[in-house]
C-alpha positions as a Python dict, from the first residue, in 0.01 Angstrom:
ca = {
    (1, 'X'): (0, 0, 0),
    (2, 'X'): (-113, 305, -211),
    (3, 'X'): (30, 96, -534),
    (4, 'X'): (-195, -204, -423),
    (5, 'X'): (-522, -4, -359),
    (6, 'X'): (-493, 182, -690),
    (7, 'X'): (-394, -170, -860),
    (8, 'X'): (-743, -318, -727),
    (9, 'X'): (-998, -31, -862),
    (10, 'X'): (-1114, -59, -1181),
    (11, 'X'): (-1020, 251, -1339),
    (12, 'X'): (-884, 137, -1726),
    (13, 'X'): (-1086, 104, -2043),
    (14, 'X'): (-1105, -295, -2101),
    (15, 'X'): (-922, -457, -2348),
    (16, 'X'): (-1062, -551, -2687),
    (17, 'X'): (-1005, -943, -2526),
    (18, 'X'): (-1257, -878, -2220),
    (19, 'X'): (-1460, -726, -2433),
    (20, 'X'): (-1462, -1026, -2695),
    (21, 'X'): (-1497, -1254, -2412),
    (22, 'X'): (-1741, -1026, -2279),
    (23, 'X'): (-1935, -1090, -2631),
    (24, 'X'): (-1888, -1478, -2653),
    (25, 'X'): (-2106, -1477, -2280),
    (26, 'X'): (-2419, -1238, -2434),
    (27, 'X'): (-2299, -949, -2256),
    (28, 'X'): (-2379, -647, -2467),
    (29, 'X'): (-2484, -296, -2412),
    (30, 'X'): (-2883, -298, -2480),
    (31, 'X'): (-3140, -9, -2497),
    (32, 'X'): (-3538, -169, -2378),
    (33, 'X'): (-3639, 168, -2449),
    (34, 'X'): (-3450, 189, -2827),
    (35, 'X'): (-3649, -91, -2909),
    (36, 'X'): (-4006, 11, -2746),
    (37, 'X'): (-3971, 310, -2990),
    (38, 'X'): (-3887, 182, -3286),
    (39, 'X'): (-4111, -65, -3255),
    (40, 'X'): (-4398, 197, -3184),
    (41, 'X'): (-4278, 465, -3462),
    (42, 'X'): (-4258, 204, -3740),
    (43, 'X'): (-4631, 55, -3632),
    (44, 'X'): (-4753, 389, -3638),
    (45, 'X'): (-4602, 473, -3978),
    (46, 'X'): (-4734, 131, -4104),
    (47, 'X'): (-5094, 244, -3997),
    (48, 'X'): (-5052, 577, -4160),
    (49, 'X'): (-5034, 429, -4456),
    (50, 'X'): (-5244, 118, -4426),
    (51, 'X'): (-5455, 132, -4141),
    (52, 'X'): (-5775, 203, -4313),
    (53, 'X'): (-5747, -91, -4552),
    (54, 'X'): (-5653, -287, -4263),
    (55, 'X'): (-5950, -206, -4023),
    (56, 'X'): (-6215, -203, -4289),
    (57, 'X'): (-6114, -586, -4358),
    (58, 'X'): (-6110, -668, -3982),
    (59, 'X'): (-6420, -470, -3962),
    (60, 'X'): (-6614, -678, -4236),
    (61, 'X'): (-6431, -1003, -4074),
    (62, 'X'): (-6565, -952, -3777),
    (63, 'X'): (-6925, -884, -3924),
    (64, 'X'): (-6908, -1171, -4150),
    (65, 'X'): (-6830, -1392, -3842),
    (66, 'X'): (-7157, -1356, -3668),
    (67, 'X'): (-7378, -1472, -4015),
    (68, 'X'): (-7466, -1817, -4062),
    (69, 'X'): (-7641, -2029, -4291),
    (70, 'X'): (-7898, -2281, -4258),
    (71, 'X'): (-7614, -2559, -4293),
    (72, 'X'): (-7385, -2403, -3995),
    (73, 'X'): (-7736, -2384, -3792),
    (74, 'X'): (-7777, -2717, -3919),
    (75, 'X'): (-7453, -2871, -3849),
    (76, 'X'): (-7282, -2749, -3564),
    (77, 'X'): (-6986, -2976, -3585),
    (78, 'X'): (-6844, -2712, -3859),
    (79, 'X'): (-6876, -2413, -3651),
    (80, 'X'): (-6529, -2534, -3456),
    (81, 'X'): (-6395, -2521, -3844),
    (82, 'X'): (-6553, -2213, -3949),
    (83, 'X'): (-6388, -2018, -3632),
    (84, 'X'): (-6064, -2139, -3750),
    (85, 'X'): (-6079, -1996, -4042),
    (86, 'X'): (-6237, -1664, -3878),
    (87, 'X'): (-5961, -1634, -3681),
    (88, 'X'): (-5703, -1701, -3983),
    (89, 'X'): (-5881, -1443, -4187),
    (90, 'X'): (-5843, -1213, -3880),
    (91, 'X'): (-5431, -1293, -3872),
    (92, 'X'): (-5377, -1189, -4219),
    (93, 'X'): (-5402, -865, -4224),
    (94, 'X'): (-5254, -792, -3907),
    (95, 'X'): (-4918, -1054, -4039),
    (96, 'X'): (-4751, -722, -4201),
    (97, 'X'): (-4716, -540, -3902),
    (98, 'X'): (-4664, -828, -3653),
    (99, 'X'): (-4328, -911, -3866),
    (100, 'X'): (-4250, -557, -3875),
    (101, 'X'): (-4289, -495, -3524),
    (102, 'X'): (-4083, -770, -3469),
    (103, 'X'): (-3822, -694, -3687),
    (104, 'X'): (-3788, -358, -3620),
    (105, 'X'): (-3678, -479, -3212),
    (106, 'X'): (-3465, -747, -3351),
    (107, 'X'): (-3311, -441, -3558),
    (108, 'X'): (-3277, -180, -3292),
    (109, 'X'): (-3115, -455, -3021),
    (110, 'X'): (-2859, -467, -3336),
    (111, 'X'): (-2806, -145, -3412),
    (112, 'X'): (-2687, -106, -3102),
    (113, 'X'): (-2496, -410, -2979),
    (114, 'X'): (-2417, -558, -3291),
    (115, 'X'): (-2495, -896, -3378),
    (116, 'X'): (-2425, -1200, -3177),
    (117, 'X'): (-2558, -1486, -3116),
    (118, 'X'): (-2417, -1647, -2772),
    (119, 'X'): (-2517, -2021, -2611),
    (120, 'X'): (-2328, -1961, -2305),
    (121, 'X'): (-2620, -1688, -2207),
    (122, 'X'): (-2858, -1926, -2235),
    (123, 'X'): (-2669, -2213, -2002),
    (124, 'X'): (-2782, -2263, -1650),
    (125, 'X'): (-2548, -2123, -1412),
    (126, 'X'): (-2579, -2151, -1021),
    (127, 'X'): (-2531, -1801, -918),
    (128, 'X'): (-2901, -1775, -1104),
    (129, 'X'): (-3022, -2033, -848),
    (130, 'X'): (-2895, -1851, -566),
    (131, 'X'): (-3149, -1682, -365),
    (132, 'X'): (-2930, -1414, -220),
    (133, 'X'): (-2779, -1328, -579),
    (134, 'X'): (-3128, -1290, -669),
    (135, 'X'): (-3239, -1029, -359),
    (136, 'X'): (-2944, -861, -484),
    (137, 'X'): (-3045, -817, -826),
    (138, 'X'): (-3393, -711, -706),
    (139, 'X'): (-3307, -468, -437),
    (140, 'X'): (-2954, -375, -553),
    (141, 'X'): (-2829, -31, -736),
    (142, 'X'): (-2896, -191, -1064),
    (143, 'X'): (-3289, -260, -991),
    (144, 'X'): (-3305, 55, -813),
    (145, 'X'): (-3171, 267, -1139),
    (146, 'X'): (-3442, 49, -1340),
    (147, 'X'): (-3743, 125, -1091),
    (148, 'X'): (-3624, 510, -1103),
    (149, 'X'): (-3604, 447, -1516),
    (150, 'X'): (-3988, 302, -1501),
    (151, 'X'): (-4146, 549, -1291),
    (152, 'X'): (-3979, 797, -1533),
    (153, 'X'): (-4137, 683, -1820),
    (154, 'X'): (-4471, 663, -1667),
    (155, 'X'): (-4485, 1003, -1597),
    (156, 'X'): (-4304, 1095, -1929),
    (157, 'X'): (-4604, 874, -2114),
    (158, 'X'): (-4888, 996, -1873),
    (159, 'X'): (-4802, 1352, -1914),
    (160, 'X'): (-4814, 1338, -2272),
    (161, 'X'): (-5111, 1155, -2301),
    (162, 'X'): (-5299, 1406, -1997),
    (163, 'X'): (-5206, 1700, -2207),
    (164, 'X'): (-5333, 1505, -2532),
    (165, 'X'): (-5659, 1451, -2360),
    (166, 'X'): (-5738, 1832, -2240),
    (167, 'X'): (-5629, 1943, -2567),
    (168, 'X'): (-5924, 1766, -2733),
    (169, 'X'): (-6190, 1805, -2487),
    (170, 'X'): (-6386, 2004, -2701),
    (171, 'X'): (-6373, 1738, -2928),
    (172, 'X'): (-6473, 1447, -2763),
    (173, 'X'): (-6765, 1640, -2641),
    (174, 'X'): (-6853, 1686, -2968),
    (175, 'X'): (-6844, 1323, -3070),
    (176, 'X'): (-7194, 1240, -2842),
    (177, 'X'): (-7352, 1476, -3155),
    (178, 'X'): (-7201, 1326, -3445),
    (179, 'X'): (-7319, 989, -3649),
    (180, 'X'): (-7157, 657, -3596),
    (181, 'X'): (-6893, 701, -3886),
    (182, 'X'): (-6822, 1028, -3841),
    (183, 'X'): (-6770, 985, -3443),
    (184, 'X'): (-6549, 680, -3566),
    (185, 'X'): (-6312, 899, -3764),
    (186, 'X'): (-6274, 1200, -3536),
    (187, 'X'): (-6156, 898, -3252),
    (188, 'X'): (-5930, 720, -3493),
    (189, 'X'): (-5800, 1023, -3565),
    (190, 'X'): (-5739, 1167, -3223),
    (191, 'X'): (-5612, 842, -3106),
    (192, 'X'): (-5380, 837, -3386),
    (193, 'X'): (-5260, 1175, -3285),
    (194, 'X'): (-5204, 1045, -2927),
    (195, 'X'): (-4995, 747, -3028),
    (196, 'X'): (-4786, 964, -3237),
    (197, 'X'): (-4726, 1227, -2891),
    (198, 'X'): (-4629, 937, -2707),
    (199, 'X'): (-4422, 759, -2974),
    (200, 'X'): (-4217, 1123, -2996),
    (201, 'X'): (-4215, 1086, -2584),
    (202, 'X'): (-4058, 691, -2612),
    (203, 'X'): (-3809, 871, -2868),
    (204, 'X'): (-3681, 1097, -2595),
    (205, 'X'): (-3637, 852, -2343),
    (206, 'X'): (-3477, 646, -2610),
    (207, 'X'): (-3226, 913, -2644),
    (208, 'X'): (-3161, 924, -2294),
    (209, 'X'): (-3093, 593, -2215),
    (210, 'X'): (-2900, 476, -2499),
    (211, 'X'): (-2596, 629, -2412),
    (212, 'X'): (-2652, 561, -2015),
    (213, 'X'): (-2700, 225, -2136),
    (214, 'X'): (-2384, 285, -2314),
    (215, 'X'): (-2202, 429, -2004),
    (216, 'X'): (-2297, 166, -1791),
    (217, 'X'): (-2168, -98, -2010),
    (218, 'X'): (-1808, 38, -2019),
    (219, 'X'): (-1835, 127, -1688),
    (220, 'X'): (-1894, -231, -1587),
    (221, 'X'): (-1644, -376, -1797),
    (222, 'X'): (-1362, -131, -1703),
    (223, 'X'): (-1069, -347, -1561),
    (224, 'X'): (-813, -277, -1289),
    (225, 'X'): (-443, -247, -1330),
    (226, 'X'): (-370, -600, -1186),
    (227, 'X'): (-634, -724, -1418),
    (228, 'X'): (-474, -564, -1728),
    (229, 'X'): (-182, -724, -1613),
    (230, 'X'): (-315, -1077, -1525),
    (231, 'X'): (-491, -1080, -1855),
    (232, 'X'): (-113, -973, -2057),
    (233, 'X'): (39, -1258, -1861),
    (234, 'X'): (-271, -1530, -1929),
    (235, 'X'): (-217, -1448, -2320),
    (236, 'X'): (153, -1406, -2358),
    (237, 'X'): (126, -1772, -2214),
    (238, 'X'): (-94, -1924, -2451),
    (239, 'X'): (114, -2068, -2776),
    (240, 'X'): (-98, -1935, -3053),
    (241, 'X'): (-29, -1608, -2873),
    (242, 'X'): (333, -1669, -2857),
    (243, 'X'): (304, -1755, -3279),
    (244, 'X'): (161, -1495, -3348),
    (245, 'X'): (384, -1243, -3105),
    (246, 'X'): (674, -1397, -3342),
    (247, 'X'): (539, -1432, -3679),
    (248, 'X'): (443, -1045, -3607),
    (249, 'X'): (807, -944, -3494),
    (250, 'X'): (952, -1138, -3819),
    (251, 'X'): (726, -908, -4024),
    (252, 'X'): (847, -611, -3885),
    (253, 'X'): (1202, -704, -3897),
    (254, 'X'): (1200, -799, -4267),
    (255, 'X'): (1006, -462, -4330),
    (256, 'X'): (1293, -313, -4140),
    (257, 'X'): (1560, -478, -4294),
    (258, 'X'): (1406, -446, -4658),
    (259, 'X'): (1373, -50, -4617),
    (260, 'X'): (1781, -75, -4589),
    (261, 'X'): (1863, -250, -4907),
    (262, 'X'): (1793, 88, -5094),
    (263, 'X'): (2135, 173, -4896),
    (264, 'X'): (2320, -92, -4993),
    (265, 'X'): (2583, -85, -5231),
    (266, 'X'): (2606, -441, -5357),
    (267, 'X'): (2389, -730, -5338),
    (268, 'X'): (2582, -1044, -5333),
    (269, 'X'): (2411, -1380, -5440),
    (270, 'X'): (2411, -1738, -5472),
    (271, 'X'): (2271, -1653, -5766),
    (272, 'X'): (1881, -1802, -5669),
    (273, 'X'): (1894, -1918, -5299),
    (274, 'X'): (2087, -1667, -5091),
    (275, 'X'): (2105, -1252, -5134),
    (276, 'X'): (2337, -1093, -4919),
    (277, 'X'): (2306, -659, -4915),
    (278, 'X'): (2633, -508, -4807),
    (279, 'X'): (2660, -128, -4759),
    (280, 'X'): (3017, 75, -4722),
    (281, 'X'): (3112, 352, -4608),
    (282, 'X'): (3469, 454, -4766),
    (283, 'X'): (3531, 730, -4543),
    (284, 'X'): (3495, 550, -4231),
    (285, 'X'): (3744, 263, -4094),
    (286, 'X'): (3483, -9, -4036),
    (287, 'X'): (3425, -272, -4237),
    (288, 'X'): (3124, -319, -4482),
    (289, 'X'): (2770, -391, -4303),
    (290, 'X'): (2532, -646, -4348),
    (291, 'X'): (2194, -461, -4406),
    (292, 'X'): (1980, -727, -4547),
    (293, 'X'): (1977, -1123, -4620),
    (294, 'X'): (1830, -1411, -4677),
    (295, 'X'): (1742, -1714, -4892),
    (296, 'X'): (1472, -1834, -5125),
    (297, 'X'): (1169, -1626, -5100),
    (298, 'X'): (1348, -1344, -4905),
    (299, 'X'): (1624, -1342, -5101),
    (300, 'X'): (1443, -1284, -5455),
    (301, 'X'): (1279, -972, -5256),
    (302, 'X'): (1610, -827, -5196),
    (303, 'X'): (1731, -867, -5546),
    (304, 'X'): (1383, -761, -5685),
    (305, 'X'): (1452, -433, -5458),
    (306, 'X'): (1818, -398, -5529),
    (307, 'X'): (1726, -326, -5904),
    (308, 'X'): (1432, -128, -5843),
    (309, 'X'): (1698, 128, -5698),
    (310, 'X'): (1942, 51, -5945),
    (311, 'X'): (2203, -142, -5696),
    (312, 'X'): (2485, -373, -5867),
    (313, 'X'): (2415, -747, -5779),
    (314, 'X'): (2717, -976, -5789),
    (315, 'X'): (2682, -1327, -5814),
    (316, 'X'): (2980, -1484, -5576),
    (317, 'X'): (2767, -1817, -5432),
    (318, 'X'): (3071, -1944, -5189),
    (319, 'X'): (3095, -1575, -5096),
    (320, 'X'): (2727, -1515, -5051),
    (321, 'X'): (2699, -1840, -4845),
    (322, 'X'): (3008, -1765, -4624),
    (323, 'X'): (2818, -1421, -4542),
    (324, 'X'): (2460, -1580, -4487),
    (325, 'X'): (2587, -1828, -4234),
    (326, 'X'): (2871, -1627, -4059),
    (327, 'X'): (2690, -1248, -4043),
    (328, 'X'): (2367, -1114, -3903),
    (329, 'X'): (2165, -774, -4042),
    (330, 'X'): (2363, -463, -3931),
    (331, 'X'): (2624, -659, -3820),
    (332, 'X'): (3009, -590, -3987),
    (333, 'X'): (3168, -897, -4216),
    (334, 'X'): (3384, -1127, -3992),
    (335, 'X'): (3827, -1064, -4034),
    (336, 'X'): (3849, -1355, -4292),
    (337, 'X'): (3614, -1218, -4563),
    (338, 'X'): (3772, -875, -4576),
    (339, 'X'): (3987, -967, -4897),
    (340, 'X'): (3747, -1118, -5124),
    (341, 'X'): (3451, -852, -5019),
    (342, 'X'): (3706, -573, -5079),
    (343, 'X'): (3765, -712, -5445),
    (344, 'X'): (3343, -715, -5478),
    (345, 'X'): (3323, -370, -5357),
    (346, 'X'): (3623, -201, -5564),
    (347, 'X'): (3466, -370, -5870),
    (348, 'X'): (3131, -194, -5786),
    (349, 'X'): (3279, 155, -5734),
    (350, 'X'): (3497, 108, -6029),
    (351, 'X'): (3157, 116, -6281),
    (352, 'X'): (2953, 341, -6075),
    (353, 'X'): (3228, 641, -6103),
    (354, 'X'): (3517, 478, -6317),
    (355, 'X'): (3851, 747, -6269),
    (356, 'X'): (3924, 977, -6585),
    (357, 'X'): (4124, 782, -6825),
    (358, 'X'): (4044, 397, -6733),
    (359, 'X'): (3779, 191, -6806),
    (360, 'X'): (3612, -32, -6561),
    (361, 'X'): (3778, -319, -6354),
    (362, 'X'): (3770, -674, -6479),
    (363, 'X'): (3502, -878, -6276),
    (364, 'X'): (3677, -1008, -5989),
    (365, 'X'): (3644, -1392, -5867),
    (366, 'X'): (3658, -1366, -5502),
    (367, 'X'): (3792, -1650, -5325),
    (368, 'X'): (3671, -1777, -4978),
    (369, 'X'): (3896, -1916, -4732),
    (370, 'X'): (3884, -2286, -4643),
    (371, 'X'): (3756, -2233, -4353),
    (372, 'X'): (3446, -2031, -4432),
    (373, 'X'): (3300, -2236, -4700),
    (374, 'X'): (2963, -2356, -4633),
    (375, 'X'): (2736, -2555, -4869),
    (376, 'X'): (2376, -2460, -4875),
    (377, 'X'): (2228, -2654, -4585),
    (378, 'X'): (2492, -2428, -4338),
    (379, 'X'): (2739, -2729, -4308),
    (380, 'X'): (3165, -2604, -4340),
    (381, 'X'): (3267, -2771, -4640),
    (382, 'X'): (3568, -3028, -4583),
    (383, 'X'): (3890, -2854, -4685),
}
């Protein structure tokens, strides 16, 4: 029972599959309040540096919209055309910052999320139409963590912007005595100083509730045992998964088997299609061991490595055939290729330490029984 209960909670990290799948549906950890301050500090920067410009042309825009001529007084068909192009003139300007803004909260969703563009968010689904799911989603944990998030930020915002307020009392008292332009400048430039309080306020909250946003995320996508398991099972299943569980073992059974030709101590060969690597011990009773093999491809890697550690390679083709087809890696030669493979390895030791006096052995011609000649497809040749 305790297995079973500790099987059902959801305790493990997810797998990178959930959380691809998890990806493909829209489901990504997102920060409203990254966004809101991004979007507010790169405005603000924006105005810092062009605001003036910018307000002086909406300024004289706006003036220049209520004069007329004696044509437009004359004609009011136009005037339709003439706010048109009021309004356009009004647009320009502000177009800079509008694209900014907007890419700055495309850029912060990114940042951090990542990328993704996902249909399957956007498809209907019936647990959206259900009106229980949706009292759920308004009065559950979730909305309740939001509402607590909301009335947070209020305060955070209102605070800053109370405190902004009696710090420049004196000031705004003393706008009643200035001249229109002057008063102008003094507000712009408390207001500015405002907006730039509250944009370092959105900042903090930013920094908050990115990584609870983060937190929650893995938190809802952490899987149970039985799930892990489930999910193992569902891929193992699948036959690309299968392919790819094999073409991955080959690779790391040829990476074995090629870090053992450096031990062998003859390479035996067909001479292009087969490469057989046979290692011996001479102090030992056993017979000489496979430790690498193969044809084509595989087999020019073996010889490639056999002379990149300086390894004798023999060219025997009946031989090297007769071991391809009747040994596997790290497995000992079969009874009936003892004599010829004995003749192939006393020839090797012969010129790697020839004995004081005698010169090397002639190069042998092993002969392979009847009965363990194979041509090249793997077929026993007929006696």
């Amino acid at each position: 029972m305790a297995e079973q209960s500790d099987s059902g909670e959801k305790t493990e990290e997810p797998t990178a599959h959930k959380l691809q799948k998890a990806r493909e549906d829209g489901q990504l950890p997102r920060s409203v309040e990254l966004s809101a301050a991004a979007v507010t500090i790169g405005a603000l920067v924006w105005l810092l540096f062009t605001g003036s410009g910018v307000l002086t042309r909406l300024a004289n825009g706006f003036a220049a919209g209520f004069v007329f001529d004696r044509q437009m007084l004359e004609s009011p068909h136009l005037l339709p055309a003439l706010f048109l192009s009021r309004i356009g003139e009004g647009l320009i300007p502000i177009l800079p910052i509008l694209l900014l803004t907007m890419v700055l909260a495309v850029g912060a969703s990114f940042a951090m999320g990542g990328m993704n563009f996902s249909t399957k968010a956007l498809a209907p689904k019936s647990d959206k139409l259900n009106p229980l799911n949706g009292l759920k989603r308004m009065f559950g944990a979730k909305a309740g963590v939001e509402l607590v998030k909301a009335i947070a930020k209020c305060t955070v915002v209102g605070f800053l912007l109370y405190w902004t307020l009696k710090s420049n009392l004196a000031d705004l008292a003393a706008l009643g005595a200035m001249s229109v332009e002057p008063a102008l400048a003094a507000t712009g430039s408390m207001i500015m100083r405002a907006a730039v309080i509250v944009a370092l306020g959105l900042v903090l909250i930013a920094l908050i509730d990115v990584p609870f946003q983060r937190y929650e995320f893995t938190k809802k996508m952490k899987m149970s045992r039985q799930e892990i398991r489930d999910e193992l099972k569902d891929m193992e299943g699948r036959p690309e998964v299968k392919a790819q569980i094999r073409r991955r073992q080959r690779e790391i059974a040829t990476q074995k088997m090629m870090a053992r030709v450096k031990d062998a101590d003859v390479v035996i060969t067909n001479p292009e299609h087969f490469a057989v690597a046979l290692a011996y011990d001479p102090a030992s009773d056993g017979a000489p061991v496979v430790v690498a093999r193969g044809i084509d491809h595989l087999a020019l890697r073996i010889r490639t490595e056999a002379r990149q550690h300086g390894i004798e390679i023999f060219e025997a083709p009946p031989l090297a055939r007769a071991l391809y087809f009747t040994t596997d890696v790290e497995q000992p030669i079969p009874e009936g290729l003892y004599v010829p493979v004995a003749q192939v390895v006393a020839y090797v030791f012969s010129l790697s330490s020839p004995r004081p006096g005698q010169s090397a052995m002639d190069r042998p011609h092993p002969k392979v029984p009847a009965d363990m000649r194979f041509d090249t497809a793997g077929q026993r040749e007929a006696s």
